[in-house]
N, C-alpha and C positions, 0 to 999 in steps of 0.2 A: 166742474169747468172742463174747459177742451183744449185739446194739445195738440202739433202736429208735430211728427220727428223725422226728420230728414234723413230717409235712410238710402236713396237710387245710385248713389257713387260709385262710382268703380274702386276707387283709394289705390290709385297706382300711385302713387309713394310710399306706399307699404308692402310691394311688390317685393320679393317673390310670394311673401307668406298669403297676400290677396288675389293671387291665382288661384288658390282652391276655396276660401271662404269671403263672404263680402267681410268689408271693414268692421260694421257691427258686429262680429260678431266673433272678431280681433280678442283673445282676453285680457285684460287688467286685474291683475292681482287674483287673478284665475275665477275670475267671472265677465261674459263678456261684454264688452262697454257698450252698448246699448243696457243692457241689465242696468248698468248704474244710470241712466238716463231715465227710466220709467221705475224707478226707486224714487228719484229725485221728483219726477213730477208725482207721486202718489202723494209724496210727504206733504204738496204744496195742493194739494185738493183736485189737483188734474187730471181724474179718473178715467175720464174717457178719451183714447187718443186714437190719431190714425198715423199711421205711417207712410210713406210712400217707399216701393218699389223697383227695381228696373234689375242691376246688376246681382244676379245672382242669388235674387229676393225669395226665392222659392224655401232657401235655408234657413232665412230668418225668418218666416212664415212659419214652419214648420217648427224650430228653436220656440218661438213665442209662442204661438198659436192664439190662444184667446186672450193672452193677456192676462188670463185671471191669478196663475201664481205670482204675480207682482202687484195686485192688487191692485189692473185697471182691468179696462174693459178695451181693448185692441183690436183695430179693422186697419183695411189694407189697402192702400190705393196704388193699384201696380201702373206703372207707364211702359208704355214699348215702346217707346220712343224720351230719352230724359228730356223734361219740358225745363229748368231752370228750376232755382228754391222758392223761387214767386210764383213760375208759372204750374210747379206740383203743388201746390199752396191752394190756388186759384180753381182747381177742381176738385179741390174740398171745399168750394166757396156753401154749398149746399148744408152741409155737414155742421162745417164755423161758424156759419152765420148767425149764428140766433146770440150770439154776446163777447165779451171780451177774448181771445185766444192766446196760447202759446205757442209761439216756434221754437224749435231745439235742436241741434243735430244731433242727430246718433252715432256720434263718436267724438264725444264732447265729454272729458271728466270735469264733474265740478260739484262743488257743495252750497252754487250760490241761494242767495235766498230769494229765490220766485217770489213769496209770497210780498217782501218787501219791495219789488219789482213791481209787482200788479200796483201796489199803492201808489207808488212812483208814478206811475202810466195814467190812473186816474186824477190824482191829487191833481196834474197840469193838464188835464185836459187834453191829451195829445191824442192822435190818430193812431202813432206805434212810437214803443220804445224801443230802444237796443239797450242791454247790457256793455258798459264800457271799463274794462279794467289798463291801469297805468302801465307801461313796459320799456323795460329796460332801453330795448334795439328797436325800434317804432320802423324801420326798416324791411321787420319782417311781417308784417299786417297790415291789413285794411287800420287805416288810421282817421278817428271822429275830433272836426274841429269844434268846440261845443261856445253857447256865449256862456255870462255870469251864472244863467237859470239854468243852464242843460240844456239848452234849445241847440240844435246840430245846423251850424251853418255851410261847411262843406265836409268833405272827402278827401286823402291822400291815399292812392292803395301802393303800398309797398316802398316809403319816400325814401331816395337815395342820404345817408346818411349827412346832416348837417342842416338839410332841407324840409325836416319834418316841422308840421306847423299844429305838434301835440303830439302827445306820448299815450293816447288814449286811443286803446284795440278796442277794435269791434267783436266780441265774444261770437256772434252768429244767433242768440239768445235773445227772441222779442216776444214782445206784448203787442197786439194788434185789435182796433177795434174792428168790425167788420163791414166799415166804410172805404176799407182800404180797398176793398175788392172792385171800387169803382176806377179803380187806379190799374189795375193790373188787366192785361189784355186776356181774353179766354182765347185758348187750343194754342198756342203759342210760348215758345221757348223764351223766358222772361227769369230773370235773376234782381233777387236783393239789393246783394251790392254796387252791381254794376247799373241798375233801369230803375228798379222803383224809388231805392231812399232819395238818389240824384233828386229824379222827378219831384218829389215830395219838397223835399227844399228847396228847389228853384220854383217852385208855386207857393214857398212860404204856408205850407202846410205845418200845424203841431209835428212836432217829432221830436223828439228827446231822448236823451243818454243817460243813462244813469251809472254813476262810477260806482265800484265794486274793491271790496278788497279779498273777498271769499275765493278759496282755489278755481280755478280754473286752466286745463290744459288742454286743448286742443288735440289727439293722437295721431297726429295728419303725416308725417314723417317716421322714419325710423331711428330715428334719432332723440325726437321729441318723444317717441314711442318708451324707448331706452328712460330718457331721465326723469318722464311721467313716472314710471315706476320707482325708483331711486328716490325721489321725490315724498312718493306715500310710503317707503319702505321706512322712512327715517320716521315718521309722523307717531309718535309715543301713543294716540289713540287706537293705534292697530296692538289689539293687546293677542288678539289667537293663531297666532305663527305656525304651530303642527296641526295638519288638519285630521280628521278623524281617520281610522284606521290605516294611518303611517306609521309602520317600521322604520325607527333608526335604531341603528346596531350600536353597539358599543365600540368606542373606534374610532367613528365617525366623527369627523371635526366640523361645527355646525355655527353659524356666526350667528349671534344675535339677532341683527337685524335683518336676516333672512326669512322668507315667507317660503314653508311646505305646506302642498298642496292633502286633498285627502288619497288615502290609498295608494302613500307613496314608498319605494322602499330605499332608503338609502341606507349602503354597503358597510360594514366597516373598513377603515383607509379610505371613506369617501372625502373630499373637502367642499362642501358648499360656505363661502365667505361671501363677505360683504353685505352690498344691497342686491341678492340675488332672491328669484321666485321660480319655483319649481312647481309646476301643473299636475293638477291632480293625476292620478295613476300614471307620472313617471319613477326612473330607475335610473338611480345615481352609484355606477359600478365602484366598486372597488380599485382604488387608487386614480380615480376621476377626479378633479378638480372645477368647481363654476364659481366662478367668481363675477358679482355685477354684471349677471348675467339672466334671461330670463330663459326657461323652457317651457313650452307648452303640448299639450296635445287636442287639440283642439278636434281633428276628423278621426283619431286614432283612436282605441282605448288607450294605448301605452308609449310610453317612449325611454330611450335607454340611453344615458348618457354615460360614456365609458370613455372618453380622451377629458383633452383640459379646453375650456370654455372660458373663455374673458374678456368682457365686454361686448356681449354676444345676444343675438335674438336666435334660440334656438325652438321652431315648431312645426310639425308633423313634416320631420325630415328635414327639411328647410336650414341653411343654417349661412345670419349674415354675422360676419363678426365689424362690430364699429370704430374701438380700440375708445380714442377720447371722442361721443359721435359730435358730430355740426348739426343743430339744429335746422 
């Protein structure tokens, strides 16, 4: 099956660290979050995917290449100019067309289950699904008002708190048949949320929501960025915490639930605590401190962390400290 992954953004809310790398390619748990997106669609049979393009795409072209160490088969639809998630969508019409699809963004952490998705999509007969998960502050998302069946009757995007009419986010995560293409305009800058689902529901077209309880985080913020990680840090299935040819010295005060990267050295007097993750080939000095904090190196081989860090996104030089961050 076929997948599209929305990779064109700029991801200025993860600025400064998204001045030198596009957002894919941001790491989580020192791999970077598109990687965990084309793990996810391999597992669900979605071998062949494309991605789109624009900001800085040349990296993540270059980072992926064929696709094939993840076990798809990856092609590339650049835009020089960003056309919207429907309308980079819509010139792949060529491509998707021949049967059911996936959309996904590429910087989406999640463990949901596509495959029970696609059933979802078919079993109702709909034209597209979206994946729908329940939340807390319905405030901060595109918000889906669904009836008894899952059929989506309207829209709230981002409802001022007390006025939300449902607690069910829009993940950005659909199943689409590839009649939808008659819906979206070609050569034209056309969005999701804002043109097509509208469209579709005010023509009483199928379209349905499927609620989810499977992880799902969004990495859109520096904030959200932070407690993504804290989040899988805590997660008892993450069993391999020292990566392969890391030094830690004796000395060194090391918290459980810490993630070391491979080829890392920390000092003795070093203190890595808490929910903190250290990127492969950094250097944690001697009487340094990080604490729920992450460091990476992403353009570097190396980075050396020698003060005290907490609550901090520390990579290739970069450094925002958040303290308790705001989603």
């Amino acid at each position: 099956m076929k997948a599209f992954v929305l990779a064109a953004g700029k991801g200025t809310r993860l600025r400064p660290f998204t001045d030198d790398i596009p957002k894919p390619l941001v790491p989580v748990l020192n791999r970077p979050v598109m990687a965990r997106v084309l793990d996810l669609c391999r597992t669900h049979g979605f071998d062949e995917v494309v991605a789109n393009l624009h900001y800085k795409g040349e990296k993540i072209s270059r980072h992926f290449e064929d696709g094939s160490q993840y076990g798809v088969r990856l092609d590339y639809s650049w835009e020089k100019e960003l056309m919207g998630t429907a309308g980079g969508v819509r010139r792949q019409a060529e491509f998707l067309g021949d049967g059911t699809f996936l959309v996904i963004s590429g910087d989406v952490v999640t463990d949901l289950d596509i495959t029970r998705l696609v059933h979802f999509h078919k079993a109702h007969g709909a034209i597209a699904t979206m994946a729908v998960k329940e939340v807390g502050d319905p405030s901060r998302f595109g918000i889906v008002v669904t009836d008894a069946a899952g059929q989506i009757q309207s829209f709230q995007e981002k409802p001022a708190a007390g006025t939300e009419r449902s607690n069910l986010a829009n993940t950005g995560i659909y199943v689409f048949e590839p009649e939808v293409f008659d819906w979206i305009p070609e050569g034209q800058f056309y969005d999701f949320g804002k043109d097509l689902f509208p469209a579709l529901v005010e023509k009483g077209a199928p379209v349905f929501a499927m609620g989810t309880g499977d992880y799902w985080s969004d990495v859109g913020t520096l904030g959200q960025y932070l407690y993504t990680h804290w989040d899988l840090l805590c997660h008892p299935h993450l069993k391999q915490r020292i990566g392969k040819g890391t030094v830690i010295e004796p000395g060194a005060i090391l918290s459980s639930h810490a993630l070391i990267g491979e080829n890392c050295h920390i000092e003795r007097g070093a203190v890595v605590m808490g929910y903190s993750c250290i990127g492969d080939g950094c250097v944690v000095r001697s009487g340094a401190t990080v604490f729920d904090s992450i460091v990476w190196a992403a353009e570097q081989i190396s980075l050396t962390v020698a003060d005290e860090l907490v609550r901090s996104i520390y990579g290739d030089d970069k450094q925002v400290a958040l303290g308790v961050p705001t989603l």
